[in-house]
C-alpha positions in Angstrom: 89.1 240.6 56.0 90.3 243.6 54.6 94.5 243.2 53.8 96.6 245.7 51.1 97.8 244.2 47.8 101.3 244.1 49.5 100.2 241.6 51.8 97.9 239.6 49.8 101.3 239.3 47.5 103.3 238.2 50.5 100.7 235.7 52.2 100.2 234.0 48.5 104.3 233.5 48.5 104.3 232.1 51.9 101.9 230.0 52.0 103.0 228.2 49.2 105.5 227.0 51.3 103.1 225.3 54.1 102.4 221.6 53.9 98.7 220.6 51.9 97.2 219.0 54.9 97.7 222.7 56.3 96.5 224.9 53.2 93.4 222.6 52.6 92.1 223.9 55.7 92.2 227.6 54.2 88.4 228.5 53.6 88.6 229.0 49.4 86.9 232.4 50.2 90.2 233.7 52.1 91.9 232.3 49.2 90.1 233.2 46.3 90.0 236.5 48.0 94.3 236.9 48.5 94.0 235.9 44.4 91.9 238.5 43.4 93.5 241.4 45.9 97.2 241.0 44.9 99.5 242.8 42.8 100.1 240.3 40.2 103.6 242.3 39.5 104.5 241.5 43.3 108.3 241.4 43.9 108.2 239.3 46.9 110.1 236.2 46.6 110.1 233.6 49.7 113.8 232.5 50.5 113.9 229.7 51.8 117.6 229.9 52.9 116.5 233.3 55.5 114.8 233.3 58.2 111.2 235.2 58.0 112.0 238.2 59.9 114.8 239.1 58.3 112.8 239.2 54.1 111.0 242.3 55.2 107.1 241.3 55.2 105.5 243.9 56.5 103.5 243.6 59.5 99.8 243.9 58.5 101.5 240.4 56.9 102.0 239.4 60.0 99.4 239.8 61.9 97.4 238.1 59.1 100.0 235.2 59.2 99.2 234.8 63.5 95.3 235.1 62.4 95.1 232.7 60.0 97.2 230.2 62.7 94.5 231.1 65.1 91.4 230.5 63.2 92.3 227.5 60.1 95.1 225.5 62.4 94.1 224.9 65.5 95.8 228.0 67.4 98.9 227.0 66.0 100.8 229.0 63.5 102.4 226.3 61.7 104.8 227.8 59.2 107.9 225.5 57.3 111.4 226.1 58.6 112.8 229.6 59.0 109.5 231.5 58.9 109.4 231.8 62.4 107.8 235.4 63.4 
């Protein structure tokens, strides 16, 4: 695993948003890891009221979104409402 600040910033905001029974199947070594890596002066603010697509994550983010769907959950990419990919 190997992501840019940028994303590390924007995975931490997102994920905040995702049920516990979801995020306590993260591995704390992917987390701990997005912790240390991120720009703690990160702009990127989740809105919950838009639609993922349209908050301009970039798309090493999403690519690590889809591979952390495919490896913690199953196969699923379980994200809340309006994060849809």
């Amino acid at each position: 695993m190997d992501y840019s600040s940028k994303t590390c910033d924007e995975l931490i905001e997102i994920l905040r948003y995702i049920p516990k029974e979801y995020y306590v199947l993260l591995p704390d070594e992917l987390v701990n890891y997005l912790h240390r890596n991120c720009n703690s002066e990160s702009t990127f603010v989740y809105n919950r009221a838009k639609p993922l697509k349209e908050q301009g994550i970039s798309d090493e983010t999403k690519i690590a979104l889809r591979d952390i769907g495919k490896r913690y959950w199953g196969g699923n990419l379980f994200l809340p409402d309006n994060l849809d990919l």
